[in-house]
C-alpha positions in Angstrom: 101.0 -105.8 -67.5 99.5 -106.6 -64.3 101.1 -109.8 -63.7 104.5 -107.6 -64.0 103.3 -104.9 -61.4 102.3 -107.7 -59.0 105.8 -109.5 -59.2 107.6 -106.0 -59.1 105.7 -105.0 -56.2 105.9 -108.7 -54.4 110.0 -108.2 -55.2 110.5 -105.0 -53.7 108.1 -106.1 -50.3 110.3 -109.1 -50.1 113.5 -107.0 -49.8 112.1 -104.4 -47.8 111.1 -107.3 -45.1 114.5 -108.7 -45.3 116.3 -105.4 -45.1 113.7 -104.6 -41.7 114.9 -107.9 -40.5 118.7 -108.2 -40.9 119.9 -104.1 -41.3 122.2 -103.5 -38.8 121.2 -106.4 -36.8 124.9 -108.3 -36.7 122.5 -111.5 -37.5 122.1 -112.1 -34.0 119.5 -114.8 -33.9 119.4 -114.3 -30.1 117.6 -111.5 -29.3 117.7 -108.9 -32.3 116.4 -111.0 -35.0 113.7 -112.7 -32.4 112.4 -109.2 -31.7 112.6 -107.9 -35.3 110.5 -111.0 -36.2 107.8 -110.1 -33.2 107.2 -106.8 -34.6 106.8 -108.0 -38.0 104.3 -110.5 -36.7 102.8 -106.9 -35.3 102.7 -105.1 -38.0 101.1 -108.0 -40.6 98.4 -108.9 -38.2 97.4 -104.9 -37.5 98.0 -103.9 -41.1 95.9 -106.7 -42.6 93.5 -105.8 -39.5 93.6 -102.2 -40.8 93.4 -102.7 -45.0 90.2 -105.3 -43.7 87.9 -103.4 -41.2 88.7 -100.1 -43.5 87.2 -101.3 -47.3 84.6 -103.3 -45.5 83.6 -100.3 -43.7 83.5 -98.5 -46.7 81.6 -100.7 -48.3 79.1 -101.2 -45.8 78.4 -96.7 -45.6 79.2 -96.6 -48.9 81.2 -93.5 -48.9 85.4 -93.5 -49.6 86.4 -91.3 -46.5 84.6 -93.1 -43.6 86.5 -95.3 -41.5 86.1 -97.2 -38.5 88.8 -94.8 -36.5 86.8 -91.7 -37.4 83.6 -93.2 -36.3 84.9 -93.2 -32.8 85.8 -96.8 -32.7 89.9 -96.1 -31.7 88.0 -93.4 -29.1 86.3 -96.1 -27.5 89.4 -98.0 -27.2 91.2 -95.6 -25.7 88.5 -94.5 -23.0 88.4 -97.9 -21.9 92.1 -98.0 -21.0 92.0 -94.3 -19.3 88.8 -95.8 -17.2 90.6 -99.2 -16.3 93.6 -96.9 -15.0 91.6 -94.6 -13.0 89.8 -97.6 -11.6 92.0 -100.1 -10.8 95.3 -98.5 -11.3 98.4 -99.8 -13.2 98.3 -102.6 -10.4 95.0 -103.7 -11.3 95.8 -103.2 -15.6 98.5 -105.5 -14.5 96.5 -108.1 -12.9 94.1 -107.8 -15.9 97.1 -108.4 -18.2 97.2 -108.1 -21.9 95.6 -110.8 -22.7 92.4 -110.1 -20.4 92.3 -106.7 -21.9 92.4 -107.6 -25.0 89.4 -110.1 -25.0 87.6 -107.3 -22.7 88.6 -104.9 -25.7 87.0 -107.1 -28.2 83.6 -107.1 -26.6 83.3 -103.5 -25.8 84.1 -103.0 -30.0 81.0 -105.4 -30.3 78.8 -103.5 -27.5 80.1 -100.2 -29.9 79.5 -101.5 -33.0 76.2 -102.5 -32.3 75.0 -98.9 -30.9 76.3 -97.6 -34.2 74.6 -99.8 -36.1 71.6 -99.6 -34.3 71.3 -96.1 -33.8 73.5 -94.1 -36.2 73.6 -95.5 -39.7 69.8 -95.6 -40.1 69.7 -91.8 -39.5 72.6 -90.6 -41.8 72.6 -93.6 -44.3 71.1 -91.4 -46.7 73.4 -88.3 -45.9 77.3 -89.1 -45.5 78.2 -85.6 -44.7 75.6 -85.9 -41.7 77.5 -89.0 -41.1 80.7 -88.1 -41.0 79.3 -84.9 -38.6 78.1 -87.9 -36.3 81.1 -89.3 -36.3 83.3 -86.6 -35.8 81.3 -85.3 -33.4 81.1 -88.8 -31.4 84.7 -89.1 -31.5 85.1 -85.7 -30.4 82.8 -86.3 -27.0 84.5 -89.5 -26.2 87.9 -87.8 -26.4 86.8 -85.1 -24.1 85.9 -87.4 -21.4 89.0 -89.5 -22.0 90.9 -86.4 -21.3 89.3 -85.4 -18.2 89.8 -88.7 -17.0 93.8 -88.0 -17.5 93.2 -85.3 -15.3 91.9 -87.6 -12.6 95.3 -90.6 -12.5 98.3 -90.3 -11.4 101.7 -88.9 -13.9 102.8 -92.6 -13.3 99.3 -94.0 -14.8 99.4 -90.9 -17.2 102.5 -92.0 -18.7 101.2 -95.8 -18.9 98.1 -94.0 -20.7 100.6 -92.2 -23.0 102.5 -95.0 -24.4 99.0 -97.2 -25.2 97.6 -93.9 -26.9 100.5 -93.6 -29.8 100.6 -96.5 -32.5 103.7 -98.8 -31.6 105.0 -102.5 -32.5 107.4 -102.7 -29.6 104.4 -103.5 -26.8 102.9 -107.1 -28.2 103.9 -109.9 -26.6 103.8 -113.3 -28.6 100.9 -114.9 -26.5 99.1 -111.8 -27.5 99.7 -112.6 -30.8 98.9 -116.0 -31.0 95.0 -115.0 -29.6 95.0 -111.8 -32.5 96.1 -114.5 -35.0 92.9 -116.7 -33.7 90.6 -113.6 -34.0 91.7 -112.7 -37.5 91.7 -116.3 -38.6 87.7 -116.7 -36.9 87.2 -113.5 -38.7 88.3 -114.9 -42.3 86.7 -118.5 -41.9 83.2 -116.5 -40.9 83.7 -114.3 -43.9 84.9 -116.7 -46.7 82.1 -117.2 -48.6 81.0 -113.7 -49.1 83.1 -111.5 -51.0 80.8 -111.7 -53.8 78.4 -110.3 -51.4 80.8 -107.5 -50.4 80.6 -106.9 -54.1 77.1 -106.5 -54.3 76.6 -104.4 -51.4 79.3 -102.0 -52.9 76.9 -101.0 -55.4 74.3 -99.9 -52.6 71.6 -100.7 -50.4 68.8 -101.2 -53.5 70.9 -102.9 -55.7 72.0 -105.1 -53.1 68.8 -106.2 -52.2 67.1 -106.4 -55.9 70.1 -108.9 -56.3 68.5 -111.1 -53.7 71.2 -110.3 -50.6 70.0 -110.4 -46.9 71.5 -106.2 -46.7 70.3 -106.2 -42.7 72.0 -109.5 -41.9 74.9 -108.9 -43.4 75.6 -105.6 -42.4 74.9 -106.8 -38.8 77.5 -109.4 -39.5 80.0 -107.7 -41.1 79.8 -105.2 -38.8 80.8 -107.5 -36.2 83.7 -108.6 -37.6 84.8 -105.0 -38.1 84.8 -104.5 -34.6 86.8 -107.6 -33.9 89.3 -106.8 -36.5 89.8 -103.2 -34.7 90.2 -104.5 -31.0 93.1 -106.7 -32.8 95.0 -103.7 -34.5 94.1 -101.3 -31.8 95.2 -103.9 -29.0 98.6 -104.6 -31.2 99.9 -101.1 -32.2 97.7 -98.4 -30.9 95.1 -96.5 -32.7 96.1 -95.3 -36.5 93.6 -92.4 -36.5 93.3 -91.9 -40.5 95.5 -95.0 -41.8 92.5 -96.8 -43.3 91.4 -93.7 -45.4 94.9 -93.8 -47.0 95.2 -97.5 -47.2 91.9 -97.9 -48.6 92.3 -95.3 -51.8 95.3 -96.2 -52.2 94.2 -100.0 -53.0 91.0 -98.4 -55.1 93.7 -96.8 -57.4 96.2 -99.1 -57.9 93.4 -101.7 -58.6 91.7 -100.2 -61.2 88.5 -102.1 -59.5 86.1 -102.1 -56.6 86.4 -106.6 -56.4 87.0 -107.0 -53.0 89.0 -110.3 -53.7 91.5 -107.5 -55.1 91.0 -104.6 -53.0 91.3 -106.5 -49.8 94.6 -108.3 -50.1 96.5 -105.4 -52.1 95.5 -103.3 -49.2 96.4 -105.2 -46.3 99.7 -105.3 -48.8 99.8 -101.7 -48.6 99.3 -101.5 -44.7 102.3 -103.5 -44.0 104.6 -101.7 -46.5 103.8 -98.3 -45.0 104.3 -99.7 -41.7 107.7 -101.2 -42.2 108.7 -97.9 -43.7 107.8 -95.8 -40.8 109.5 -98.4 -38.2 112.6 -98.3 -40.4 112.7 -94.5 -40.6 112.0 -94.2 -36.7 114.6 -97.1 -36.1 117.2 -96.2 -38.5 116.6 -92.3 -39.5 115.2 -90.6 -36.7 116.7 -93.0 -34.0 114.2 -93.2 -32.1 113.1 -89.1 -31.8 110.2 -89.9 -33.3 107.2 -92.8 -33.9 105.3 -94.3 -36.1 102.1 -92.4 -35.2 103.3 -89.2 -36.2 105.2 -90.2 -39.1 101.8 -92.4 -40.1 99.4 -89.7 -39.5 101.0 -86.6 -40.6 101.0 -88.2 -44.2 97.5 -89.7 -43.8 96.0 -86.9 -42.1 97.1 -84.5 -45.1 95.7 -86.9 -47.4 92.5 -87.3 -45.7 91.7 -83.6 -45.4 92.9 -83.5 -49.3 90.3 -86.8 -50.0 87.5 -84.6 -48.0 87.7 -81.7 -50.0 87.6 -82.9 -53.5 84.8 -84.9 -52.0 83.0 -82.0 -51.1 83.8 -80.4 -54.1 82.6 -83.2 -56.8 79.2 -82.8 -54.8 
């Protein structure tokens, strides 16, 4: 029975992917089909970057609606783009280039990651609702300053501002792409191994450790590589606000199991699905009047609050 849901599904993702890359395109191998193909690139690398960081994260706080976007990570992101603008200007973004922004957007996710983990989590491991306050509330302060920064730039490096602050697959370039591709592929080969570890720490901090894992090294590890894997999807497309909550359930249900071996690849699965839908609606429906954020949160925001009150309830 599974077998058959796993070719059904692999059938219909196939078709959808064909019908994102050749609807409407008059097969122009020129400059349609190119482009098509760079934002499917886009949306593979920043969905599997998405599905990834997401269960790991989960794992790692043990608790199913924490992600790395409502910790403040995406917040970071996007301060650090309103600070190089009011700093050096669109000239100076522009000298910095995409490439030199994202590999300076990598290591201020490590710098982040590491305060969180050094600071943070010990004090709310034990409580996720004081967690999820933290978080909240540290994503709430790093907004604020983001937006009085805005009020600081120009409308010109305002609307530059804008157009990184929305998800989008139309702003990777493929140099850009080739780098994330290196990151993600650094971040598999370092992570291999240790799945059944993943598994392990699922089932909490004193199991984990009465089953002989190193919890403090490989939550300092892991999250690391979360904080790579969120410059690389936030860099591509833009922050995704509550994309992993959805993603992450999602792969929990249709799993039937916690085995990250399953978990992991169904969700990245699930990622690049929902994002080819929304690109074809905005493409082909809404013609362009609206974008993917709104389409991708509006569904995963409702579902999020929905996720947080049950939650609250079952306690």
């Amino acid at each position: 029975m599974r077998s058959y849901k796993f070719w059904l599904f692999l059938s219909g993702f196939l078709i959808l992917t064909l019908f994102f890359l050749f609807y409407d395109s008059s097969l122009d191998f020129n400059y349609v089909i190119p482009k098509r193909l760079l934002r499917l690139s886009t949306i593979v690398l920043g969905g599997i970057c998405i599905a990834f960081s997401s269960i790991i994260f989960q794992t790692l706080v043990g608790n199913r609606i924490l992600t790395p976007a409502i910790m403040g990570y995406e917040a970071v992101y996007l301060l650090w783009q309103v600070l190089l603008l009011f700093i050096v200007g669109t000239h100076g973004l522009s000298l910095l280039g995409l490439n030199g922004n994202f590999f300076a957007s990598i290591i201020l996710m490590l710098l982040y990651s590491w305060a969180i983990h050094r600071w943070l989590l010990p004090r709310g491991r034990h409580d996720v609702f004081m967690l999820l306050l933290f978080g909240l509330v540290l994503t709430m302060v790093i907004g604020t300053v983001t937006q009085f920064i805005q009020l600081k730039i120009s409308p010109g490096e305002f609307s530059v501002f804008q157009g990184l602050s929305y998800a989008s697959f139309n702003r990777s370039q493929s140099e850009t792409l080739v780098y994330a591709f290196i990151a993600v592929a650094l971040v598999f080969w370092i992570g291999r191994k240790t799945l059944p570890v993943l598994d392990a720490m699922a089932l909490g901090r004193e199991q984990a450790i009465s089953l002989g894992v190193d919890h403090v090294h490989y939550v300092r590890l892991y999250f690391g590589l979360i904080a790579i894997l969120v410059a690389v999807s936030t860099s591509l497309i833009g922050p995704t606000a509550f994309m992993g909550v959805f993603i992450a359930n999602i792969a929990y249900a249709f799993a039937g199991s916690f085995k990250h071996k399953i978990t992991l690849p169904l969700g990245s699965a699930i990622a690049i699905t929902i994002f080819i839908v929304a690109q074809i609606l905005v493409e082909h429906v809404f013609n362009y009047k609206t974008t993917v954020s709104i389409l991708v949160n509006l569904v995963c925001g409702i579902y999020f609050l929905v996720l947080t009150v049950r939650s609250r309830g079952v306690t």
